[in-house]
C-alpha positions as MATLAB code, in Angstrom:
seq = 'XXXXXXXXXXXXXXXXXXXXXXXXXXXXXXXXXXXXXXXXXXXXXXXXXXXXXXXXXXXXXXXXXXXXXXXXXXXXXXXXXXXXXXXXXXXXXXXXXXXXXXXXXXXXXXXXXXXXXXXXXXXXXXXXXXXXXXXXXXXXXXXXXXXXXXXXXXXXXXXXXXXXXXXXXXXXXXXXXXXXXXXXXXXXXXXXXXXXXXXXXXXXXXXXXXXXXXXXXXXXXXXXXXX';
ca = [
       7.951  -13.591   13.562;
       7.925   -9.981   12.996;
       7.193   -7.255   15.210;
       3.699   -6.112   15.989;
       2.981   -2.425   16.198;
       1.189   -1.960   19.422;
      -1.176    0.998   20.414;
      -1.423   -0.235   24.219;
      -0.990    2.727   26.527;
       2.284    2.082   28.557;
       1.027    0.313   32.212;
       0.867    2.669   35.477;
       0.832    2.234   38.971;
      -3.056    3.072   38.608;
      -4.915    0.033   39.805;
      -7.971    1.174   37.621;
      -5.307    0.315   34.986;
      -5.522   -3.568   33.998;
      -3.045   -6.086   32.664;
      -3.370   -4.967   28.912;
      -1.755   -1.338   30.189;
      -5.278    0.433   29.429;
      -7.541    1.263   31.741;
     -10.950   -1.187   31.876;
     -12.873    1.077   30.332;
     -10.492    1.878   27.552;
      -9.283   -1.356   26.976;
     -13.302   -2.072   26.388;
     -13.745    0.898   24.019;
     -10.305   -0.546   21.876;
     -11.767   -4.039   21.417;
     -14.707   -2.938   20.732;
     -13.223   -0.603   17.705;
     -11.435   -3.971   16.557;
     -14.689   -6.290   16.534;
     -16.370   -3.627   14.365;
     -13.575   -2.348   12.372;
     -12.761   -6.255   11.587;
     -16.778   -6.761   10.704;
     -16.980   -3.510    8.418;
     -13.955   -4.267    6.914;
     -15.309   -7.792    5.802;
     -18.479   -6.479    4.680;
     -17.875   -3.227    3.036;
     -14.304   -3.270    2.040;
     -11.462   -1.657    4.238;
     -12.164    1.530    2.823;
     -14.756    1.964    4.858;
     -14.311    5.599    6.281;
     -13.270    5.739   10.029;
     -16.292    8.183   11.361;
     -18.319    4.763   10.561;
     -16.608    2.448   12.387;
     -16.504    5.142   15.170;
     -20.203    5.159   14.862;
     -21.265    1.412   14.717;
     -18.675    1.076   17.653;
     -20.533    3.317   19.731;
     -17.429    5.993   20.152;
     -16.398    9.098   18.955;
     -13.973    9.790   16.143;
     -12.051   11.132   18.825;
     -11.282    8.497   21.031;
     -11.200    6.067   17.540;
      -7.947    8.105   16.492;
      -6.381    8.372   19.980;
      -6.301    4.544   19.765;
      -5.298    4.116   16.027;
      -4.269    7.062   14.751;
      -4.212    6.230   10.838;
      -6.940    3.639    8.736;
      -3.583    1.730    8.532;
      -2.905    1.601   11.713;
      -6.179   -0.078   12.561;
      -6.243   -2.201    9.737;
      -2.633   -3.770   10.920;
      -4.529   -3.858   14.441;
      -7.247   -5.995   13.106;
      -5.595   -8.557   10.863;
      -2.492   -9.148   12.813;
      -2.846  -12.564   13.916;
      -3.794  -13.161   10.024;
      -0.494  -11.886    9.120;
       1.091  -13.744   11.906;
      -0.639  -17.098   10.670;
       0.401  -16.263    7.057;
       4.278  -15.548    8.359;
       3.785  -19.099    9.699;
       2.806  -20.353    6.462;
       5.741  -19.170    4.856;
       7.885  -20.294    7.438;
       7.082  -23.337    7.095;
       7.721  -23.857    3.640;
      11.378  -22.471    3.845;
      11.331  -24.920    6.351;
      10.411  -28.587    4.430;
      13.126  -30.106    2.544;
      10.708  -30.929    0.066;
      10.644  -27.278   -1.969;
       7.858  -27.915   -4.510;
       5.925  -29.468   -1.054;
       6.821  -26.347    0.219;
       5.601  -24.351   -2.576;
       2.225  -26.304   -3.138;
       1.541  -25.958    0.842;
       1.962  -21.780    0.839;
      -0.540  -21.705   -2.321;
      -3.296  -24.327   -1.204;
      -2.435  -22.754    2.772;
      -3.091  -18.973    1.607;
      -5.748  -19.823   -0.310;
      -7.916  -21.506    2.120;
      -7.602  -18.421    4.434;
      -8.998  -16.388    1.737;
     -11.852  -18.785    1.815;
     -12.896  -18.297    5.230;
     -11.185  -14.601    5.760;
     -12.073  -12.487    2.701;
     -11.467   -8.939    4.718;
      -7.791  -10.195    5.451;
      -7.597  -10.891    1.439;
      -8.662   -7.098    0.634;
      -5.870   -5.719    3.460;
      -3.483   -7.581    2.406;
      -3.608   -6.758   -1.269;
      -4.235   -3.208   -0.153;
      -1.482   -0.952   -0.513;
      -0.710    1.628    2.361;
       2.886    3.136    1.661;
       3.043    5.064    5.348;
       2.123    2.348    7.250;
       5.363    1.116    8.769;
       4.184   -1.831   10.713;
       1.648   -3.109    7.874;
       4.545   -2.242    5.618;
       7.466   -4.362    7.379;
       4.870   -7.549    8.036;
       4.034   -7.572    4.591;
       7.001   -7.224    2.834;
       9.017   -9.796    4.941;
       5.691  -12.442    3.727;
       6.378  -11.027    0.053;
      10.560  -11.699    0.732;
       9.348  -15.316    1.999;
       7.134  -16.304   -0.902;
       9.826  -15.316   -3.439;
      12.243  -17.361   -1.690;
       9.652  -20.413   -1.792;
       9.011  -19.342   -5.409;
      13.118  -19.675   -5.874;
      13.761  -22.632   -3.773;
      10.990  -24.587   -6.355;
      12.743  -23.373   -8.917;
      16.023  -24.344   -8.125;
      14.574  -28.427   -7.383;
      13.127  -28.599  -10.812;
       9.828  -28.483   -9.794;
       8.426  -25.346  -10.818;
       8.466  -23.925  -14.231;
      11.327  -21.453  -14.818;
       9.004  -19.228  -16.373;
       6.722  -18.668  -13.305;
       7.091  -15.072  -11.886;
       6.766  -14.665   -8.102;
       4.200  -11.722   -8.967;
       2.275  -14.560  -10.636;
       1.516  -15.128   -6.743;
      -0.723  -12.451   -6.457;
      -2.925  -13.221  -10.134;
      -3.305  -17.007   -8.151;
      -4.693  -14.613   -5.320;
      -6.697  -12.865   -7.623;
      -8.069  -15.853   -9.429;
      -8.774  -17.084   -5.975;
     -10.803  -14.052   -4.965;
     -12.718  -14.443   -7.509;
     -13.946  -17.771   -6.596;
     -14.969  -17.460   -3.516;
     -18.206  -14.819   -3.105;
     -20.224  -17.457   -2.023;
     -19.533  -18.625    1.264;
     -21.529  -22.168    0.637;
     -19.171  -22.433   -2.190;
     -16.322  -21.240   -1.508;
     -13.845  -23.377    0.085;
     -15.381  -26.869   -2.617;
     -14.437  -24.147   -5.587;
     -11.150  -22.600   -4.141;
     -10.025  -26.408   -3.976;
     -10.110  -26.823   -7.105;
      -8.987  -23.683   -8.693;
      -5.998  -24.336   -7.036;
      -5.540  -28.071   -7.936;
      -5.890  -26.789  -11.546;
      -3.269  -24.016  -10.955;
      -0.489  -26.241   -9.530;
      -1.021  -28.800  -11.938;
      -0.128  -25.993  -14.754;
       2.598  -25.079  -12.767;
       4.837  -27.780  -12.355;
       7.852  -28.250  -14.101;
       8.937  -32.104  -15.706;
       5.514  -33.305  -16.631;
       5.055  -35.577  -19.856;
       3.661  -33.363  -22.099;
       5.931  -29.683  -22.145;
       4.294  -27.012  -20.873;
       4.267  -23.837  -23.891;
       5.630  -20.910  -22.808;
       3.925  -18.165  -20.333;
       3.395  -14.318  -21.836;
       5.360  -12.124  -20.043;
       4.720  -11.295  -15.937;
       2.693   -8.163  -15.465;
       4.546   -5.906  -12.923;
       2.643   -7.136   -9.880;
       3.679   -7.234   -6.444;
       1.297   -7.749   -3.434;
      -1.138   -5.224   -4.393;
       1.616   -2.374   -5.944;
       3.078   -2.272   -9.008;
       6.557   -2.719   -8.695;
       8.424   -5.307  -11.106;
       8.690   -9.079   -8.810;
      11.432   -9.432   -6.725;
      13.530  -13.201   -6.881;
      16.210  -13.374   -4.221;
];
């Protein structure tokens, strides 16, 4: 699993100073900046500006940027037991012997989060170029799903003409899917039934060729990486 940035203040001898290495009252004032950040970000979009979340946190700008000193920073805060849990994903499907298993688990697994976490969706197709610690956690996911994307490949079960940045259109089809909460996990079930279905390789009837990939990566527009 990848490294997490942390913005925990080094512990002291202070015995105002709890287990977390902030003191109580500091330590109160940083989750508190996480519940609301993680709330405004779901609701308004992760662009929300930071004097907002300072202000529905009930703390000023200044103490929000001693604790997270960039929006990326904070947003890699928020969302990183999401990207943990969607490391684990991939993990696991380098990890079945079964690749196109493997394959059809990351898809239906990643799109079920985006179901029930739609602010995680926007970070993590948000692009942040300075962000080292966002940066490292999301390109070693982006490494892992074009090593699923190969391994399916290479077992015959996934079209040769399927682009890992294809990945991220399934994410976007997904997205779009899922506004209603009600709705949302019943429709992104299906969307994704019908996308693996067109995806797989050796069924009866050929499948006709796919246009050319657009250069998509995880929200940046680089040409796919393979291997």
């Amino acid at each position: 699993m990848p490294s997490r940035v942390s913005h925990i203040a080094p512990a002291t001898g202070d015995p105002a100073v709890q287990g977390s290495g902030l003191r109580s009252d500091a330590e109160s004032n940083r989750r508190r900046i996480l519940d609301t950040a993680r709330a405004l970000f779901v609701s308004r979009g992760i662009d929300v500006p930071m004097a907002t979340i300072a202000r529905h946190a009930g703390v000023g700008v200044a103490t929000l940027y001693r604790r997270f000193p960039t929006r990326e920073a904070l947003v890699t805060a928020v969302f990183s037991d999401e990207f943990a849990a969607c490391s684990a994903i991939v993990d696991d499907a380098l990890a079945d012997e079964d690749a196109w298993r493997g394959f059809r688990r990351t898809i239906e697994s990643v799109c079920a989060s985006q179901a029930h976490d739609r602010g995680f969706n926007d970070a993590f197709l948000s692009s942040f170029p300075h962000a080292v610690g966002f940066e490292r956690e999301r390109l070693r996911i982006e490494d892992g799903f074009a090593e699923v994307v190969r391994r399916a490949k290479a077992a015959g079960r996934l079209r040769l003409d399927f682009d890992v940045s294809d990945l991220t259109l399934v994410f976007m089809a997904n997205r779009g899917v899922i506004g209603d909460a009600a709705t949302a996990p019943a429709a992104s079930r299906r969307l994704v039934a019908h996308l693996l279905r067109s995806f797989e390789a050796g069924r009866a009837e050929p499948a006709r060729p796919l246009p050319p990939p657009a250069a998509l990566g995880l929200g940046r527009p680089y040409p796919a990486r393979e291997g």
